[in-house]
C-alpha positions as semicolon CSV with decimal commas, in nm:
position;residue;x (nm);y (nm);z (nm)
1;X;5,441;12,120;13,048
2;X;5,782;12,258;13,204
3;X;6,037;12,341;12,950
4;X;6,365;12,364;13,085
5;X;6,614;12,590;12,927
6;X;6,949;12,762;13,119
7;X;7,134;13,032;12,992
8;X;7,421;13,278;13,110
9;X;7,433;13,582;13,019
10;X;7,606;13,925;13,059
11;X;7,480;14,310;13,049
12;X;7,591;14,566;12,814
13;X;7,832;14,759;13,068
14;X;7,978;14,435;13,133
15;X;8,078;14,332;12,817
16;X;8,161;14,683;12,726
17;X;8,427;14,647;13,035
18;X;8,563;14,343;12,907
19;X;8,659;14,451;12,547
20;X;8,826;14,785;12,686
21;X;8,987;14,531;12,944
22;X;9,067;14,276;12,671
23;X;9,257;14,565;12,449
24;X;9,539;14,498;12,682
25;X;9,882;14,323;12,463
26;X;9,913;14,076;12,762
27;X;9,599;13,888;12,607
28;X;9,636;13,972;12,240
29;X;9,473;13,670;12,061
30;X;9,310;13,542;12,406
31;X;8,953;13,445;12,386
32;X;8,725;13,524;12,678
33;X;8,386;13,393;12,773
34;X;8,193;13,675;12,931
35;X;7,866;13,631;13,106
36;X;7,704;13,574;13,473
37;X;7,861;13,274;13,548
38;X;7,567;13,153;13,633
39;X;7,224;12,968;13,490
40;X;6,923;13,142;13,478
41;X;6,636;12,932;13,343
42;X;6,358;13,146;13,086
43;X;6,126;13,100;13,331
44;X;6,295;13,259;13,599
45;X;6,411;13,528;13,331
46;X;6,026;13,533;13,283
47;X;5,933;13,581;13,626
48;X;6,184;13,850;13,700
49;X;6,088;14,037;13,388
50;X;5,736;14,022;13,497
51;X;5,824;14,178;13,823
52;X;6,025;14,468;13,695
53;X;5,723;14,531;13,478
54;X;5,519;14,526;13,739
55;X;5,690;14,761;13,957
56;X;5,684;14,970;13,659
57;X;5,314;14,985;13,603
58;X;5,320;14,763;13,287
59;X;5,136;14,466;13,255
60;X;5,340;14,164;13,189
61;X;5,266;13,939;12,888
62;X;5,122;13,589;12,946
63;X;5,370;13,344;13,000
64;X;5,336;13,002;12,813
65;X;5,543;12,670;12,791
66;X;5,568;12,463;12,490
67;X;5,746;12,176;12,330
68;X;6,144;12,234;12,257
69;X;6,214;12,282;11,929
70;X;6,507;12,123;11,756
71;X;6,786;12,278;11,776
72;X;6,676;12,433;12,092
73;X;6,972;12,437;12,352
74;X;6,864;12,337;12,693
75;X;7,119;12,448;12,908
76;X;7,432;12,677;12,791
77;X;7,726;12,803;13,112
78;X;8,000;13,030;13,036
79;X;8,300;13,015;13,292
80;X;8,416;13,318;13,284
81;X;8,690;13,191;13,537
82;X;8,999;13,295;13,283
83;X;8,813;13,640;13,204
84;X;8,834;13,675;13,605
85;X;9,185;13,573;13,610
86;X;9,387;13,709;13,356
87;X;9,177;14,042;13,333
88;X;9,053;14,109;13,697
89;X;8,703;14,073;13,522
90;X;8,398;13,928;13,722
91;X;7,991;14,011;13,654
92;X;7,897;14,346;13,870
93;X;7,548;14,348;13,785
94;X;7,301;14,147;13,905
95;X;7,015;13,998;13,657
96;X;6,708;14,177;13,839
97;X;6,936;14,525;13,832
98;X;7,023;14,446;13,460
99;X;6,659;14,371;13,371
100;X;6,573;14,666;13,550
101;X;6,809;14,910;13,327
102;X;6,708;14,769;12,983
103;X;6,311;14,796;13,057
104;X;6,443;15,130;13,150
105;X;6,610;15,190;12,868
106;X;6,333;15,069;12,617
107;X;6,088;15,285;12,773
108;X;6,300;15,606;12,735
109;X;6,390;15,433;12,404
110;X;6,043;15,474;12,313
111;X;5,969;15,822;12,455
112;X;6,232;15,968;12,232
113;X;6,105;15,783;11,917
114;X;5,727;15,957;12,011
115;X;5,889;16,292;12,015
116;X;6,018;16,266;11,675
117;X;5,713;16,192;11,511
């Protein structure tokens, strides 16, 4: 069974970018959506995590599908369209790059926890 789900999301540097960006008086008060402006269903989130793991030697986990559960939101897009316009903002980092720095991360993540054992 295919469970459809959407999401958009944004990296770490971006949002980082967006609060320095979002200090600015001109948008005191302002709310922003930031994110890819752009769906990415969980299973192609799934299939692109799988390949970064690959590349990296790691086995990826089995991927099942299963009933929605309530409460479950199937699709969710940010525009990010006043972000873009009244900060200059727009995503920089595409989801395989951005997948590819946080397995990254985790993995030195978890090299530094071994040494302090």
């Amino acid at each position: 069974m295919f469970l459809f789900s959407a999401k958009s999301s944004a990296n770490v540097c971006s949002v980082a970018a967006i609060v320095l960006a979002a200090t600015a008086p001109a948008v005191a008060g302002e709310v922003f959506q930031i994110a890819s402006s752009s769906e990415t269903t969980i299973e192609e989130l799934a299939t692109k995590l799988a390949a970064v793991l690959k590349s990296r030697g790691i086995a990826s986990p089995a991927i099942r599908f299963a009933e929605p559960r309530i409460g479950d939101v199937k699709r969710n897009y940010s525009d990010t369209s006043k972000a873009r316009k009244l900060l200059g903002w727009s995503p920089r980092t595409l989801l395989a790059d951005g997948l590819d720095e946080t397995v990254e991360w985790f993995l030195h993540a978890r090299e530094s926890c071994k040494d302090k054992r």
